[in-house]
Structures are given as C-alpha cells and as structure tokens.
N, C-alpha and C positions, 0 to 999 in steps of 0.2 A: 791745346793752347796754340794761340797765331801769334808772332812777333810783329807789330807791324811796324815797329821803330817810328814810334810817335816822340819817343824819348829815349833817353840813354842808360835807362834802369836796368839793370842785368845786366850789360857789357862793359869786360873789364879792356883795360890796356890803353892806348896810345895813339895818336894819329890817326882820329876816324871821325868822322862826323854825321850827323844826321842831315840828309839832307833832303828838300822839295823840287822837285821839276822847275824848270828847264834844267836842261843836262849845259854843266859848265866846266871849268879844265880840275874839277875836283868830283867827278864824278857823272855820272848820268844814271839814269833809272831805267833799271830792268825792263826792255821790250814786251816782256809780256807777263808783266805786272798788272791785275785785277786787286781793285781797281787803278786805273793810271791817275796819274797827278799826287799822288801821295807820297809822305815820306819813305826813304830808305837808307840802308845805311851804308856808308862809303868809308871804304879803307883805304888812308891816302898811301904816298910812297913810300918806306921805311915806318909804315905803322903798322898797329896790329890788334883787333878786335878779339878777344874772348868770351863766350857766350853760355854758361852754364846755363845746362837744361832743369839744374834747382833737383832732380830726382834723375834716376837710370830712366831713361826710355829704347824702345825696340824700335823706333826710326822717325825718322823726320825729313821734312820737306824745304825748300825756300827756293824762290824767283833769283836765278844768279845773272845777272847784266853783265853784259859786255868781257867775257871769258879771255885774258888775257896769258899769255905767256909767265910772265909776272905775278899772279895769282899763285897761292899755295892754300887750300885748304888741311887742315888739320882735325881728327878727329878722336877723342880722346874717347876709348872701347874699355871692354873689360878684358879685352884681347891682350896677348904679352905687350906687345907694343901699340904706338899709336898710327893711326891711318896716315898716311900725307898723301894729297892729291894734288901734283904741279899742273898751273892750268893747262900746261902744253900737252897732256896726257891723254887729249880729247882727240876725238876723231876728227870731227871740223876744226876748222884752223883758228888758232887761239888767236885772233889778233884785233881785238877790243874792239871789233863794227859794232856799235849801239842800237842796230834797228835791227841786224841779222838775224831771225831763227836762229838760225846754227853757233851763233854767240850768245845769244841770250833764252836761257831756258829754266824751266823746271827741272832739280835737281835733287834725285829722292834718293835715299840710303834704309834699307833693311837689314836686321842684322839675324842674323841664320839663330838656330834655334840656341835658345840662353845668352846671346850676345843682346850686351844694350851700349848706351852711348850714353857719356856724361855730357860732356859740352864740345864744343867744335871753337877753332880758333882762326878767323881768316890774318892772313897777311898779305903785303903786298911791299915790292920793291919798287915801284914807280905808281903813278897816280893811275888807274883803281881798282879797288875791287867793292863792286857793290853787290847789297841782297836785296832782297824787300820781301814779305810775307813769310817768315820762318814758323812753318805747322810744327813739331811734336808731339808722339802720339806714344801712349805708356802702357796698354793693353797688350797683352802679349796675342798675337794670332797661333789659337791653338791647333795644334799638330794634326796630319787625316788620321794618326791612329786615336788620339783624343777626341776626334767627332766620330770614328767609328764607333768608340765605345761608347757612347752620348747617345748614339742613334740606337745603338742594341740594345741599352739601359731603359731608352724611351719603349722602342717595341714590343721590349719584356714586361715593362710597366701597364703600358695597353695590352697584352695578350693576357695577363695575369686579371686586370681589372674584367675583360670581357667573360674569361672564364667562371669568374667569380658568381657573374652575373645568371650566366645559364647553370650555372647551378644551384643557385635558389629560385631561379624559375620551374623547373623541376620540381622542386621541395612542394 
C-alpha cells in the first residue's frame, strides 16, 4: 500500500497539513519525490502527525524532505519500547536545504526477524517535517534457513517424481 497524502484519512493528530508544490514557509516537497508536483504531508511547528499502518507490518518506506534538526520520527515496534529518530541523527547535516540529496531522501526501515511496526508518528518543533509517498509492505521475508528447506523440499519433490518415473519404465 502507498500513502500518497491526497487526503487526511488515516493520520491522527495536530498541526499538519496536506499540501501541493510550490514549497512555501509551511513546508516544501520532498526533492526526490516521484512523481513531483503532488501532494505531501507537512508537519508544522509544535505539531504532530500519527499514521497507523491499520495491521503489523515488517517495513516501510517514505520520500522525507527537507531533514531537519527539529524533526523527530517515532516508530511504534513490537519491540519494548518505541523507536525515536531525532533528525540530527543523520550523517549529513540536518539543516532543512530543500533541493539537497543529503536532506532529502528515501527513508526505509526493516525490522529483523518477528519485528513489525504498527504506525510511526512525525513531529516537529518548528516548521517542517514533510513526507510524500509512504510504501508499507506486510509479507514477511522468509529467513535463508526457510528457503533452504523450500529448495530441498522442491529437489526431494523432483528426484522422487523422476524416480518414480524410471521405474515404471522398466515395468
């Protein structure tokens, strides 16, 4: 499922808005948002987006714009606690350039094996934190020792079928 914030359905909370290109003092859209010109969603200053994923899923994706100091992501796991990502936390410098690579990215989270994610919660202390294109994906990727057995099951399956075969040829 893709979020593409055409609307407000699904996000709970406070001071946030949906918005379309041009980038104005409430936000701007994600650099490298496919496609450009579309809505996304902006978390102003002392507001706060909530986004249930509606079921557990094992990870998801979304275009983050303009990566601020100011930005807190929040990630609600089956883990004891909850994830918190302050945007300073990043290697390239958090300081909201709207066109930079290195501020505005694809932002993916997988969760190790039996971990999933309910919903994620942006905030932000000053104007903004924006998304656009939120993927989640609910499949669990099964483990190499789950495809080894898959593959030996398959082999055992054909060598059993082929045996079968030359022996009623024989017959």
């Amino acid at each position: 499922m893709i979020n593409t914030f055409d609307t407000t359905a699904g996000i709970d909370g406070s001071g946030f808005l949906i918005k379309t290109p041009p980038a104005d003092s409430e936000g701007a859209p994600p650099a490298n948002s496919i496609p450009a010109g579309t809505p996304y969603l902006s978390v102003l200053g002392g507001g706060s987006a909530t986004i249930d994923f509606g079921a557990a899923v094992n990870r998801f994706q979304f275009d983050w714009g303009s990566i601020d100091t100011y930005n807190t992501l929040t990630i609600d796991s089956t883990g004891p606690e909850k994830i918190i990502i302050p945007g300073g936390n990043f290697i390239n410098a958090a300081n909201g350039n709207q066109v930079s690579p290195g501020t505005n990215g694809l932002f993916t989270v997988w969760g190790d094996a039996g971990e999933t994610f309910q919903s994620i919660t942006l905030t932000s202390s000053s104007n903004s934190f924006e998304i656009d294109n939120l993927a989640i994906g609910g499949a669990a990727v099964p483990e190499p020792a789950t495809w080894a057995m898959m593959i030996m099951g398959l082999g055992g399956a054909g060598a059993m079928m082929r045996r079968r075969r030359l022996v009623l040829q024989s017959l």
